[in-house]
C-alpha positions in Angstrom: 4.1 -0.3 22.9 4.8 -4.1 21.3 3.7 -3.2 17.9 3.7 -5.9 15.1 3.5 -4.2 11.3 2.8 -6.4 8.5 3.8 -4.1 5.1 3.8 -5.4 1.8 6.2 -4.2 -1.5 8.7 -3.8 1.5 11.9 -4.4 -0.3 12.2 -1.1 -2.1 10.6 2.2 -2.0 7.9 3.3 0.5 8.0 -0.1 2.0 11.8 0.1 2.4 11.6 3.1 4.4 9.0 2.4 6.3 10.5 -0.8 7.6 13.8 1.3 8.2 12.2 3.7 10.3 10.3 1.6 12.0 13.1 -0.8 13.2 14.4 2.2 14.8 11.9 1.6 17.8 13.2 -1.5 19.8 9.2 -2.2 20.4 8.5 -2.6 16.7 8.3 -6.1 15.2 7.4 -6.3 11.2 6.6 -9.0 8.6 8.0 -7.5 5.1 6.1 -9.1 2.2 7.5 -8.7 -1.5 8.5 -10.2 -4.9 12.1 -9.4 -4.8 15.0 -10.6 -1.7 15.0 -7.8 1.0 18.5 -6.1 1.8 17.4 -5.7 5.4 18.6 -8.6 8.0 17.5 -8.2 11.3 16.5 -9.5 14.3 12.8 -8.1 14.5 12.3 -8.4 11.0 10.5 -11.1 9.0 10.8 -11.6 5.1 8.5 -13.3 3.1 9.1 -13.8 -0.9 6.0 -13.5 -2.3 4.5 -12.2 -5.5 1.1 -11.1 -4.5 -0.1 -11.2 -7.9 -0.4 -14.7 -7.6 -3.5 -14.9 -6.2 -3.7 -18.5 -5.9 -0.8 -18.7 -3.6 -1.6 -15.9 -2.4 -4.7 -17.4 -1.1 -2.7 -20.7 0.5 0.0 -18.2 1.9 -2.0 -15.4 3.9 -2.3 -16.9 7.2 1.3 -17.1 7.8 1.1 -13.5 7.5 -0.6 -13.1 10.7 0.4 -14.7 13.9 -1.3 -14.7 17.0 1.5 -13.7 19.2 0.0 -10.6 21.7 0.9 -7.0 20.4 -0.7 -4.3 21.8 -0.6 -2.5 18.3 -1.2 -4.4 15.1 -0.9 -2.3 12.0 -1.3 -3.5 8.2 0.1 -1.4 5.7 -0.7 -2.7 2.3 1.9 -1.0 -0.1 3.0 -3.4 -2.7 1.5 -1.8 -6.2 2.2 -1.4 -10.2 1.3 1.4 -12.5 0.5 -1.2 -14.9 0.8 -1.2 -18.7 0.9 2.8 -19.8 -1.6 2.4 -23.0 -4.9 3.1 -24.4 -7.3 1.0 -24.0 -7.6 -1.3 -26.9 -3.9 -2.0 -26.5 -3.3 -3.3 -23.3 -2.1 -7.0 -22.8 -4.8 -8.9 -21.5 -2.4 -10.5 -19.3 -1.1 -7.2 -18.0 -5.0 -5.9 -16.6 -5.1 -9.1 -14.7 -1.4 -8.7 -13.0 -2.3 -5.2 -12.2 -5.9 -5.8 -10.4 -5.0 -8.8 -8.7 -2.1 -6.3 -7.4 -3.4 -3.2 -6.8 -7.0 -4.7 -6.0 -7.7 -8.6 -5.2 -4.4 -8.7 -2.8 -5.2 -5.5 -0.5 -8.6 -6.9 0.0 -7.7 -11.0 0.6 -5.4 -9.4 3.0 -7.3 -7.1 4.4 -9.7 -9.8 4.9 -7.3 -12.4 6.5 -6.1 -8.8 9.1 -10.1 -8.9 10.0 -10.3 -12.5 10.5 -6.9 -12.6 12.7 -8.0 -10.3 14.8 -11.0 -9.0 15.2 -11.6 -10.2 18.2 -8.2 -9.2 19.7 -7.9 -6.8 22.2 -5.6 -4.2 20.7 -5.2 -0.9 18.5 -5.6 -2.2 14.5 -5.5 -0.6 11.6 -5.3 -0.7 8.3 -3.8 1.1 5.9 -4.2 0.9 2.2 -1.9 2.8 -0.2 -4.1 5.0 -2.6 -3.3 7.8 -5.3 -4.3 10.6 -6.3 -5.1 9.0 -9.6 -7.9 7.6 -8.3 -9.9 10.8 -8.7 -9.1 11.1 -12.0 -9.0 8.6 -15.4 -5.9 9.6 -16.8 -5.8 8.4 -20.1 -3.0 5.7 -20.5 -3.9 4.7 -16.9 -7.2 3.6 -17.0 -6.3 0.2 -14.4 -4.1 2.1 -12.4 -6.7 4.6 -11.7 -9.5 2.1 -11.4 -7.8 0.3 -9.2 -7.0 2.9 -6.8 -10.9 4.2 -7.0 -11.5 0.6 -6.1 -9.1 0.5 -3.1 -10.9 4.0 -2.4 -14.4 2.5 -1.8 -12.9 -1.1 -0.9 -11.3 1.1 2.4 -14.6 2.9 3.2 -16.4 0.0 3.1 -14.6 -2.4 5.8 -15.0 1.0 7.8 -18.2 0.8 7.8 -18.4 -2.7 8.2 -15.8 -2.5 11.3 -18.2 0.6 12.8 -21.3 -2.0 12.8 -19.4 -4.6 14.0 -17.5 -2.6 16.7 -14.0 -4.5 16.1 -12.1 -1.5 16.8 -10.2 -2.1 13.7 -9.8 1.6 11.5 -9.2 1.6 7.7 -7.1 4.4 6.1 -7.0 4.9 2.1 -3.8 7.3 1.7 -2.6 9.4 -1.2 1.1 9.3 -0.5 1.8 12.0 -3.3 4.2 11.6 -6.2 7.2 10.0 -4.9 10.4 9.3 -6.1 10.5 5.3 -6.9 10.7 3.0 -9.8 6.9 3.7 -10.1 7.7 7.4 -11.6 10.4 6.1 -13.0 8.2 3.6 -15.0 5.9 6.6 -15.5 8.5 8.5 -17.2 9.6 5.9 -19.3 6.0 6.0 -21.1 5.1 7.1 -24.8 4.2 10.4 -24.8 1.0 9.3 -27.8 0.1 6.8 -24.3 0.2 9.5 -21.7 -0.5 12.5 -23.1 0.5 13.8 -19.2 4.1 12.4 -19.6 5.9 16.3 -19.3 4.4 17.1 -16.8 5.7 13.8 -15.0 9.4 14.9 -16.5 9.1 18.1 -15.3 8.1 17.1 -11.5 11.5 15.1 -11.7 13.6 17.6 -13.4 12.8 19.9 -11.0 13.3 17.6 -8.0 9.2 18.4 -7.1 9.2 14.4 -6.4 8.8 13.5 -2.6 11.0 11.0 -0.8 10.2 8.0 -0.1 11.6 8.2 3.5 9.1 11.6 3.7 6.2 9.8 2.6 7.0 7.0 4.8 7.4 9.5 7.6 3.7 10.7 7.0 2.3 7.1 7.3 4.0 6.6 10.5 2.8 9.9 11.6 -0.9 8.8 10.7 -0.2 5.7 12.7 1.0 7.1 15.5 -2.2 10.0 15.6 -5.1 7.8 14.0 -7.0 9.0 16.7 -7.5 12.6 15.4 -8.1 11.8 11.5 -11.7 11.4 10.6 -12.4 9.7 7.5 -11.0 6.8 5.6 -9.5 9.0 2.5 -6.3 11.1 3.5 -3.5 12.1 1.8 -0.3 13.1 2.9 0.0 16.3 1.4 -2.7 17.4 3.7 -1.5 17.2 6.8 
């Protein structure tokens, strides 16, 4: 199937692997999107240098994201996010909460948005796929944007699906917990003060203990989800669930 993936933060971590193990079908064609150079060259793969927390470019930039060559498969996979500032509230940055919604929250949904526009009227399987958290059930204290914002991803998702059901665009929206995985995220996480986090050993612990998941396994899961949309109902999964 001519497939075309479009995957943000794909220079490192889940996006990394994701583009890997794509690229190992010959049918696949993907547009990586991040702040940082990718260490991937190839023929079927596209690199854009973008920091998505730039909103305003962000806005001039997103319909090169989207071509209108014919795929039979079109799949966004919206990846690219930061844990944000680790801190009480009362002692965050100003500057900080902005960087981390416009990341976590304003981006997914401009591009979400410019997915919908591109191709809603396209004859072909579309989805979209929003990384979540688990933190979005839950206000951890020293998190309070990073949970927030994944809450907001959360009802963002189910809304388009509902939106895409009326509409009958075909397109279906996915929210997924990927679980705690081993990337610079945790390792951000661990880097906390414990009187910001008051969760920060049990973060140590899950990487003492090697309990962290690997990217490439959390990357596998997505792909699996792609590949078998068909038989998830609901917009909110999470890996660790099937």
């Amino acid at each position: 199937m001519d497939s075309l993936f479009i995957i943000t933060g794909s220079s490192k971590g889940i996006g990394l692997a994701l583009v890997k193990q794509l690229l190992e079908h010959p049918s696949n064609h993907i547009i990586g999107i991040a702040r940082s150079e990718s260490p991937l060259a190839h023929e079927r793969y596209q690199h854009f240098q973008s920091d998505l927390s730039d909103i305003q470019f962000l806005i001039k930039q997103v319909e090169d994201f989207f071509p209108s060559n014919s795929f039979e498969r079109i799949v966004l996979v919206n990846n690219a996010g930061w844990i944000g500032e680790i801190a009480h509230v009362g002692h965050l940055q100003p500057e900080n909460i902005l960087s981390l919604y416009n990341l976590n929250v304003i981006a997914p949904a401009i591009l979400s948005n410019a997915f919908a526009k591109a191709y809603e009227q396209v004859n072909a399987i579309k989805i979209v796929i929003n990384i979540s958290s688990g933190a979005a059930k839950k206000g951890l204290d020293g998190w309070s944007g990073y949970s927030s914002s994944k809450a907001a991803i959360n009802l963002f998702t189910e809304a388009a699906q509902n939106e895409s059901n009326l509409n009958k665009n075909g397109i279906r929206y996915f929210a997924v917990a990927p679980g705690v995985v081993d990337t610079a995220m945790q390792t951000d996480i661990r880097s906390a003060k414990s009187e910001s986090f008051s969760s920060l050993a049990k973060f140590q612990g899950l990487y003492q203990n090697n309990q962290l998941s690997s990217p490439s396994h959390a990357a596998q899961k997505i792909i699996y989800l792609i590949e078998h949309f068909r038989e998830f109902e609901g917009v909110l999964q999470d890996v660790r669930e099937f």
